[in-house]
Backbone as CSV, one residue per row, in Angstrom:
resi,resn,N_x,N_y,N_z,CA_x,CA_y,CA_z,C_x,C_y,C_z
1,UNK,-2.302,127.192,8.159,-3.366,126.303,8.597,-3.145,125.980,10.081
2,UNK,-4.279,126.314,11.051,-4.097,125.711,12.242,-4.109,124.298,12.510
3,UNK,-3.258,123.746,13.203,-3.085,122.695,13.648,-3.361,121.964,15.146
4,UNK,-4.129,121.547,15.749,-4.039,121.373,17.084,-3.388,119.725,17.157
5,UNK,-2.553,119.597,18.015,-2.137,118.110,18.248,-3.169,117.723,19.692
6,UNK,-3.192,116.441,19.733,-3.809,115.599,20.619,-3.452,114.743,21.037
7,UNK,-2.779,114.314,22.246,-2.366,112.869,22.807,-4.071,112.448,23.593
8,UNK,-3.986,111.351,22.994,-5.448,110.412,23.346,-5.111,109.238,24.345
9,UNK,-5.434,109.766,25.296,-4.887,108.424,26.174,-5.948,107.594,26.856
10,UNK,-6.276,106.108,26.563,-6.938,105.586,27.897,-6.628,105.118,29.229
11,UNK,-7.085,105.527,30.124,-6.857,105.191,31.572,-6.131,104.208,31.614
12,UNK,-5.205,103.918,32.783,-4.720,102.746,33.277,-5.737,101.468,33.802
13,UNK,-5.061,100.501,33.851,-5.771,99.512,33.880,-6.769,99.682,35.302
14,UNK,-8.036,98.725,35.534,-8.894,98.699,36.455,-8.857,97.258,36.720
15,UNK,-9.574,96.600,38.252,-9.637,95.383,38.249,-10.697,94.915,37.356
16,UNK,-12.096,95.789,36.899,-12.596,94.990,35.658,-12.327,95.149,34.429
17,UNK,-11.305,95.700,34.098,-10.378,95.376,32.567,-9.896,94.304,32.855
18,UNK,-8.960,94.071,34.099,-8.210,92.925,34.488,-9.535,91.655,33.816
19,UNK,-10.638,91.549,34.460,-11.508,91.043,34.712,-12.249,90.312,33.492
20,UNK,-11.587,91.678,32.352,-12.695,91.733,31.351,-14.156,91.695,31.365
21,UNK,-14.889,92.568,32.204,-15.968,93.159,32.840,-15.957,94.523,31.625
22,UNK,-17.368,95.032,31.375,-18.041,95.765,30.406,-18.099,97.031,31.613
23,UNK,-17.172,97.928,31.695,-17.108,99.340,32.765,-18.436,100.342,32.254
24,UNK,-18.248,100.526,31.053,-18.810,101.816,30.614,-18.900,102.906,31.626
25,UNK,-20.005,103.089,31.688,-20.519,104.917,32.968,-20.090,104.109,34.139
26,UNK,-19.809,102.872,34.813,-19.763,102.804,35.604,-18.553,103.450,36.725
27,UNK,-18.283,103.219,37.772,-16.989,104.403,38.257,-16.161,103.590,39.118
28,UNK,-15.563,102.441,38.374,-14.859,101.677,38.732,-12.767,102.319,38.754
29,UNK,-12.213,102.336,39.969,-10.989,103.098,40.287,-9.571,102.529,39.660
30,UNK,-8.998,102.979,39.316,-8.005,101.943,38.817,-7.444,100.887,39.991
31,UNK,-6.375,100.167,39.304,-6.238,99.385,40.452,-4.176,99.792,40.409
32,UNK,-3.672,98.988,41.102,-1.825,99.511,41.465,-1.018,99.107,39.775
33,UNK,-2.177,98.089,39.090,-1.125,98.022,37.543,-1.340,99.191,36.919
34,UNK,-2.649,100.152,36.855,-3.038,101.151,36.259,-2.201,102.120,36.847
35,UNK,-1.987,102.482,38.421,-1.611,103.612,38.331,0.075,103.144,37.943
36,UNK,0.794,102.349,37.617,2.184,102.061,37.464,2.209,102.491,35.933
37,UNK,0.861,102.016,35.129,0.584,102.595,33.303,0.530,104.187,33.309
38,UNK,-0.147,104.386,34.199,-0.275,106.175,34.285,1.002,106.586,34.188
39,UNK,2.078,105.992,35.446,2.752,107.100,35.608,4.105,106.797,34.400
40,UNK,4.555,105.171,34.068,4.961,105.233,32.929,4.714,105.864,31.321
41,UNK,3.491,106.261,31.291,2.866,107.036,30.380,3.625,108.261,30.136
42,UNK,3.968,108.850,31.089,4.657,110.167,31.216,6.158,109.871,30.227
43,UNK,7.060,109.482,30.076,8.010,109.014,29.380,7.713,109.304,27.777
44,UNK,6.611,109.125,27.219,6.447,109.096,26.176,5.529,110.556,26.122
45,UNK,5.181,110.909,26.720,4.786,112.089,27.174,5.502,113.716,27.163
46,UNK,6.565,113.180,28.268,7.694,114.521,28.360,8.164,114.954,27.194
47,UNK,8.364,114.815,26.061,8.605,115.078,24.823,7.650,116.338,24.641
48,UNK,6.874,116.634,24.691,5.820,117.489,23.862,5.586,118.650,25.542
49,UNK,5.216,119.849,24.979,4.920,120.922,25.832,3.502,120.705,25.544
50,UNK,2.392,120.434,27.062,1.193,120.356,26.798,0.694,121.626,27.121
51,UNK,-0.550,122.060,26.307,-1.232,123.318,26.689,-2.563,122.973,27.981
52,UNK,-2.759,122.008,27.539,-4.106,121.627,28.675,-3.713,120.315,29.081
53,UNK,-4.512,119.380,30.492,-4.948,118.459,30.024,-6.113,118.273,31.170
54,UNK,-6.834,117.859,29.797,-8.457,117.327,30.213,-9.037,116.163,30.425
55,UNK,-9.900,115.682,30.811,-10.101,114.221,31.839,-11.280,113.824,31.817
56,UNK,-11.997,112.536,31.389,-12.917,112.551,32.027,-13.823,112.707,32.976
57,UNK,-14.435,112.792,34.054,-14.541,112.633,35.083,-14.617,111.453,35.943
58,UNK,-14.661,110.149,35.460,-14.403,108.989,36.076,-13.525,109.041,36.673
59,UNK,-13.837,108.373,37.992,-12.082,107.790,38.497,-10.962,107.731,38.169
60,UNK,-11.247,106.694,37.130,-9.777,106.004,36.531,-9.244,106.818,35.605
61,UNK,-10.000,107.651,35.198,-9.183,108.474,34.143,-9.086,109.712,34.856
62,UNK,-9.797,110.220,35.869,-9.322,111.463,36.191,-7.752,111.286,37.445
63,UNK,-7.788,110.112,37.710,-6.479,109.617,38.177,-5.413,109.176,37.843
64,UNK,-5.779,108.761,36.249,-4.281,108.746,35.479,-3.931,110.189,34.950
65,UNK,-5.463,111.056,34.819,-4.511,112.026,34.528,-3.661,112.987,35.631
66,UNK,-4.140,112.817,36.834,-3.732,113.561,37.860,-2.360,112.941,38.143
67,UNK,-2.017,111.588,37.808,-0.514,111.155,38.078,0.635,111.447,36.687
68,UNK,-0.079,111.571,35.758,0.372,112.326,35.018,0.729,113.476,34.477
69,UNK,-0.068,114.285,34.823,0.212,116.126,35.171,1.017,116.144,36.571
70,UNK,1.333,114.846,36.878,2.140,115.410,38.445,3.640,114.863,37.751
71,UNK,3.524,113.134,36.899,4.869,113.623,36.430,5.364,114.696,35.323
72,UNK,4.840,115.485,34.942,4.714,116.304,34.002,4.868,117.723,34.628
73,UNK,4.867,117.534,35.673,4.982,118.895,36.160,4.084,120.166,36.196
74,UNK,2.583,119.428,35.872,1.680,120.433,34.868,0.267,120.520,36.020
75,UNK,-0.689,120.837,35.614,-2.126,120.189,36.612,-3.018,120.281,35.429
76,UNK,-4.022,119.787,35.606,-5.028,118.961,34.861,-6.009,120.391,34.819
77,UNK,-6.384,120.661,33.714,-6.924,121.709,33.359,-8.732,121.731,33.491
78,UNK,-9.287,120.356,33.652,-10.211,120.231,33.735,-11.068,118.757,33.353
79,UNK,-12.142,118.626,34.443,-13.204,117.291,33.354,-13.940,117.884,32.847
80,UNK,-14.275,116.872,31.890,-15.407,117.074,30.656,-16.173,116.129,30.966
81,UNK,-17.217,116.207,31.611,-18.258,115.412,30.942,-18.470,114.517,29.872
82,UNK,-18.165,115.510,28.991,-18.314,114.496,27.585,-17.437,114.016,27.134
83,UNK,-16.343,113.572,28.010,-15.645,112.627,28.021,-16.201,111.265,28.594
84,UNK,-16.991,111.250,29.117,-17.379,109.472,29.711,-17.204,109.014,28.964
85,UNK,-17.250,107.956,29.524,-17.179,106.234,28.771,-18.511,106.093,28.113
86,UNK,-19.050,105.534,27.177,-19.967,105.054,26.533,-20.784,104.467,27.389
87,UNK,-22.122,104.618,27.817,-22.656,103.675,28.806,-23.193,102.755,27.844
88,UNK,-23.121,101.146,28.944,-23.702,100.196,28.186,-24.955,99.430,29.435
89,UNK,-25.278,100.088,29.861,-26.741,100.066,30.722,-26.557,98.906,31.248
90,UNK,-27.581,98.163,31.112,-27.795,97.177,32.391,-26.588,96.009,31.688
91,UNK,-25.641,95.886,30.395,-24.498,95.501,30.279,-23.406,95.813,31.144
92,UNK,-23.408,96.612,31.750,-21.862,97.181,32.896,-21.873,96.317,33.779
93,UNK,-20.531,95.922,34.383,-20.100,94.670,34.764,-20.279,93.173,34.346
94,UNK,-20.624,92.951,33.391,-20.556,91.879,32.862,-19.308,91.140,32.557
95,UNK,-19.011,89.967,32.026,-18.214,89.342,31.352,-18.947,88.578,30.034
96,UNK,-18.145,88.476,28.991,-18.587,87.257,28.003,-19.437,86.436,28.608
97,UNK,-20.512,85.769,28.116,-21.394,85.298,27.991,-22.575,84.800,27.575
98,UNK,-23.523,84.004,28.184,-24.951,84.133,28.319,-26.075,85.526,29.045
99,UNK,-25.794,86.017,29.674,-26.106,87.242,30.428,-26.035,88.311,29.741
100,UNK,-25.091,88.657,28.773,-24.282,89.513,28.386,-25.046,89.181,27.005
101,UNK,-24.528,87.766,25.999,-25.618,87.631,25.327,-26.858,88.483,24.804
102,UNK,-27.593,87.446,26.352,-28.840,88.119,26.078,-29.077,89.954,25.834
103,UNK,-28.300,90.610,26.542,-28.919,92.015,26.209,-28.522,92.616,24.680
104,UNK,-27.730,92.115,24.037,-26.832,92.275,22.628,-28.257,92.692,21.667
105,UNK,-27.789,93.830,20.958,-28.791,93.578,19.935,-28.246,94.606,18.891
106,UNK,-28.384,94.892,17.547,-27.595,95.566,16.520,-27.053,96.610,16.644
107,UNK,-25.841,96.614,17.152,-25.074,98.062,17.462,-24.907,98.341,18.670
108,UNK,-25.029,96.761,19.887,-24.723,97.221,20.727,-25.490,96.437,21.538
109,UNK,-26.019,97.164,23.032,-26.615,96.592,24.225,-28.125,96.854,24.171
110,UNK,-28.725,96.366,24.539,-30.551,96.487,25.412,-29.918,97.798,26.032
111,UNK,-31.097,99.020,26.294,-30.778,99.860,27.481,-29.236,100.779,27.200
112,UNK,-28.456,100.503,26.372,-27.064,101.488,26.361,-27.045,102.466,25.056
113,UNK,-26.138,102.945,25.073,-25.874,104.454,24.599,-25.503,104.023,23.160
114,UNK,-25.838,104.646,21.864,-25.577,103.665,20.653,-23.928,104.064,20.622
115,UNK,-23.096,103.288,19.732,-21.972,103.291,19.352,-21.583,104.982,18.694
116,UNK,-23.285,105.285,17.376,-22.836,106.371,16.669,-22.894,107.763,18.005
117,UNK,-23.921,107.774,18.818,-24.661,108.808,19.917,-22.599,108.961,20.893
118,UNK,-22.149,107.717,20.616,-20.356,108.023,21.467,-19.752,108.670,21.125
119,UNK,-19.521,108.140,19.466,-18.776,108.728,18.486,-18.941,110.331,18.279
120,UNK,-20.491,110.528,18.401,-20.657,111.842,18.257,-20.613,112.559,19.243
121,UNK,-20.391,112.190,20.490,-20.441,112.981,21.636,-18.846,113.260,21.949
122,UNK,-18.207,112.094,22.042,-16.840,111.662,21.757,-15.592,113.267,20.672
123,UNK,-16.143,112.573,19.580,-15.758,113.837,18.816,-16.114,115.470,18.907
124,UNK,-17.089,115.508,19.354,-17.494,117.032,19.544,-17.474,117.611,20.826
125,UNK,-16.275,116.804,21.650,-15.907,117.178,22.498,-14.528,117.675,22.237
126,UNK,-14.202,116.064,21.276,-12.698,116.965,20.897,-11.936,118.128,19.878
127,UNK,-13.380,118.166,19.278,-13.407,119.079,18.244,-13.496,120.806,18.993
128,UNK,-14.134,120.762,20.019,-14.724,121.727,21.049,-13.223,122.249,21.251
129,UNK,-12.432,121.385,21.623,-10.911,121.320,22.359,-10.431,122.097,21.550
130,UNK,-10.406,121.548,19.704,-9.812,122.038,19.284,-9.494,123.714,19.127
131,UNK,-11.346,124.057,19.375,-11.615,125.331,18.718,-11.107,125.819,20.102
132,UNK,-11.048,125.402,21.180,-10.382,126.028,22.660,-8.902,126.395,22.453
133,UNK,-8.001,125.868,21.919,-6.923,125.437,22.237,-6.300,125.566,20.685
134,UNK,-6.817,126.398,20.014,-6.313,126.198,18.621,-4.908,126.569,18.224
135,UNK,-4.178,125.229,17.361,-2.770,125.363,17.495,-1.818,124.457,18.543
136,UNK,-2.863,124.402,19.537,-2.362,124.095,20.905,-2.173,122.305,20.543
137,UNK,-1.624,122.130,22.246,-0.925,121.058,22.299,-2.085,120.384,23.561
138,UNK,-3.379,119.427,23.216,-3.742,119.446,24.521,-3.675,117.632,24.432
139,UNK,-3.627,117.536,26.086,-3.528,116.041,26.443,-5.273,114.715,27.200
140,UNK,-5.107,114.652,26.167,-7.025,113.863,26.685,-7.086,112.912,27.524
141,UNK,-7.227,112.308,28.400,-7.483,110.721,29.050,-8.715,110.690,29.527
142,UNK,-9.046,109.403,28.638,-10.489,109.172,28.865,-10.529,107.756,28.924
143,UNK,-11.564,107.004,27.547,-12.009,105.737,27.801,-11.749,104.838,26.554
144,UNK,-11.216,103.987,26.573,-11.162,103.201,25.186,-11.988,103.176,24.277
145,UNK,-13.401,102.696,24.669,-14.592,102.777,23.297,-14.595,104.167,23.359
146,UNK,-14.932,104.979,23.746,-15.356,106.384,23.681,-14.027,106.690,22.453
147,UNK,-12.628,106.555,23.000,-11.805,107.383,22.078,-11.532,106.279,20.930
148,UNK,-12.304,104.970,21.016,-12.045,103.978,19.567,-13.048,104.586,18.914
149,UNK,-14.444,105.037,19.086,-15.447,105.296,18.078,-15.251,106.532,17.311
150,UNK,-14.687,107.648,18.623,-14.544,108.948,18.071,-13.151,108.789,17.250
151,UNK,-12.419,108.135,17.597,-10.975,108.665,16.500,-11.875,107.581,14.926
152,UNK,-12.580,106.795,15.297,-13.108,106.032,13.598,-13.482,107.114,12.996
153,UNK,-14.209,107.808,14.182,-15.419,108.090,13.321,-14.435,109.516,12.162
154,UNK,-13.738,109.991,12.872,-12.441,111.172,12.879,-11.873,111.208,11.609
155,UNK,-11.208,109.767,11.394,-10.614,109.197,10.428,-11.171,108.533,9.524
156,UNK,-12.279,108.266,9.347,-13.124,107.440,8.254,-12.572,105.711,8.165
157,UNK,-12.017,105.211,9.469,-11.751,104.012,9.179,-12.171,103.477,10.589
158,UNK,-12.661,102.040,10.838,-12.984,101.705,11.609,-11.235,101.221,12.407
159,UNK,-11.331,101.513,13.601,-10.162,101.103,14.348,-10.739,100.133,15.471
160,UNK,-9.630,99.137,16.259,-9.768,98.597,17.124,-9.527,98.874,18.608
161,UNK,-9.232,97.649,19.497,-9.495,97.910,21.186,-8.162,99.128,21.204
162,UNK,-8.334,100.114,22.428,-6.847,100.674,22.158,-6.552,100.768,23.930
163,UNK,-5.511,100.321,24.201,-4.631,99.582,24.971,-4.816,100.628,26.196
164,UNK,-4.491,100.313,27.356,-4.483,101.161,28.688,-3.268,102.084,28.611
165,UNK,-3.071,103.404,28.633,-2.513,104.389,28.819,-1.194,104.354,28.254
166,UNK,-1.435,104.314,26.582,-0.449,103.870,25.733,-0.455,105.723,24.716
167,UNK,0.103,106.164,24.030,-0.302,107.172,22.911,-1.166,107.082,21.960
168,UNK,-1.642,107.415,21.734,-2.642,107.816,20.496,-2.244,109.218,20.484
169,UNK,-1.852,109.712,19.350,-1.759,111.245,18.778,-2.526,111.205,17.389
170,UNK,-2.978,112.557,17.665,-3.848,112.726,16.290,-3.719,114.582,16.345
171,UNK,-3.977,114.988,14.759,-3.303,116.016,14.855,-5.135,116.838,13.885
172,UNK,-5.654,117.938,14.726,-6.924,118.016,13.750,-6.551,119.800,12.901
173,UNK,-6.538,119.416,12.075,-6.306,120.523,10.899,-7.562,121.173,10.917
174,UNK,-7.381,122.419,11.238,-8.732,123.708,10.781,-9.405,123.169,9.803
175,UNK,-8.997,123.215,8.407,-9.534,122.938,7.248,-9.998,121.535,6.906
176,UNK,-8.679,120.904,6.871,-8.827,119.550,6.211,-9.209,118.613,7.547
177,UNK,-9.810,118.179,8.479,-9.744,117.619,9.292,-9.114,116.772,10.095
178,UNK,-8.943,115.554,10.834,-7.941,114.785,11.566,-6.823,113.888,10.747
179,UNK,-5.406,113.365,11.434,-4.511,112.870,11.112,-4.605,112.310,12.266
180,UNK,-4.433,111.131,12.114,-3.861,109.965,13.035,-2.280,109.660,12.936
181,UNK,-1.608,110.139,13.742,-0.029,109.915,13.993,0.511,108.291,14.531
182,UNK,-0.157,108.034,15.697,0.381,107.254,16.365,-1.173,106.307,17.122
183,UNK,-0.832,105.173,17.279,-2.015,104.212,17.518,-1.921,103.451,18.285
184,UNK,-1.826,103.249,19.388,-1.556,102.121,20.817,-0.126,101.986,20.624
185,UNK,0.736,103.087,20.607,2.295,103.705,20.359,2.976,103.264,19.350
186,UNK,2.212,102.841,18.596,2.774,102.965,17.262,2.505,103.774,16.138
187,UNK,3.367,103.844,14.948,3.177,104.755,14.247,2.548,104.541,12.763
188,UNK,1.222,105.585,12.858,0.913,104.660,11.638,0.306,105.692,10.637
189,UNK,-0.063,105.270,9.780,-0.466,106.187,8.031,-1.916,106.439,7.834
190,UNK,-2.516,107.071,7.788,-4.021,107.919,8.447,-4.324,108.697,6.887
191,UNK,-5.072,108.301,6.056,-5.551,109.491,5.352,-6.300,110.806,6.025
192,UNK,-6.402,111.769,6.043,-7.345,112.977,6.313,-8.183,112.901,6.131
193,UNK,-9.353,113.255,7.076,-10.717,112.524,6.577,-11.307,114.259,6.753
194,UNK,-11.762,114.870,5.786,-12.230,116.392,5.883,-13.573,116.873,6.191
């Protein structure tokens, strides 16, 4: 049975994570705590021989991965597109609120990208990977919601926020579909969702 492994990483921190500001599509750069998460990232990293690694094209993630294929010794194999962040339309830059509030409506924002339209774009990007790279060892950095909806949707369980440029491994089986290994670097128990 082929196996492809996956380290899922989200970007290092930004000043509107700091902020707690709603990024989505927007192309906000990391800031000096993010790139210090990037390059500590690598540590937990060097362990595994990567075959690729692929990037969103945002800023912040195509810059953690570039400090990371540099401690790694490796170069960044490419962006994906369909890696962005989830857009949340005229929600980006926001904070909690009244403002923010108001655009809310079932499943999400006024004007943004639905949760399932992430999940599915999300996953069939990484599924794409898989069929690229089959067997292989490839390394992702992208966006928190983007890789929280797609690994739910992956695993048949809803998961939560997942942390700035921490591990997520997930392992997707030819046949039987994804395993979740490891979860904002910890290790945890994943049925196969086929």
């Amino acid at each position: 049975m082929t196996l492809t492994t996956f380290a899922l990483i989200r970007h290092g921190q930004t000043d509107w994570n700091a902020q707690r500001r709603l990024q989505g599509a927007t192309d906000i750069p990391l800031n000096d705590v993010g790139r210090g998460q990037a390059r500590d990232a690598v540590d937990h990293l060097s362990g595994y021989e990567w075959d690729a690694i692929v990037s969103s094209p945002l800023s912040r993630a195509a810059e953690t991965a570039n400090l990371i294929a540099d401690g790694l010794g490796l170069g960044v194999t490419r962006r994906a597109p369909e890696l962005t962040e989830r857009s949340f339309g005229p929600a980006e830059g926001l904070q909690a609120g009244p403002e923010l509030e108001a655009l809310r409506i079932p499943g999400g924002y006024r004007g943004a990208e639905s949760e399932d339209e992430a999940a599915a774009r999300g996953l069939g990007a990484l599924e794409a990977l898989a069929e690229e790279f089959p067997g292989g060892r490839v390394l992702v950095v992208a966006h928190g919601t983007l890789l929280r909806v797609s690994l739910s949707r992956a695993i048949g369980r809803t998961l939560h926020g997942i942390d700035n440029a921490v591990l997520n491994l997930a392992h997707h089986h030819a046949v039987d579909g994804w395993e979740l290994e490891y979860f904002n670097g910890e290790r945890v128990v994943a049925a196969v969702q086929g």
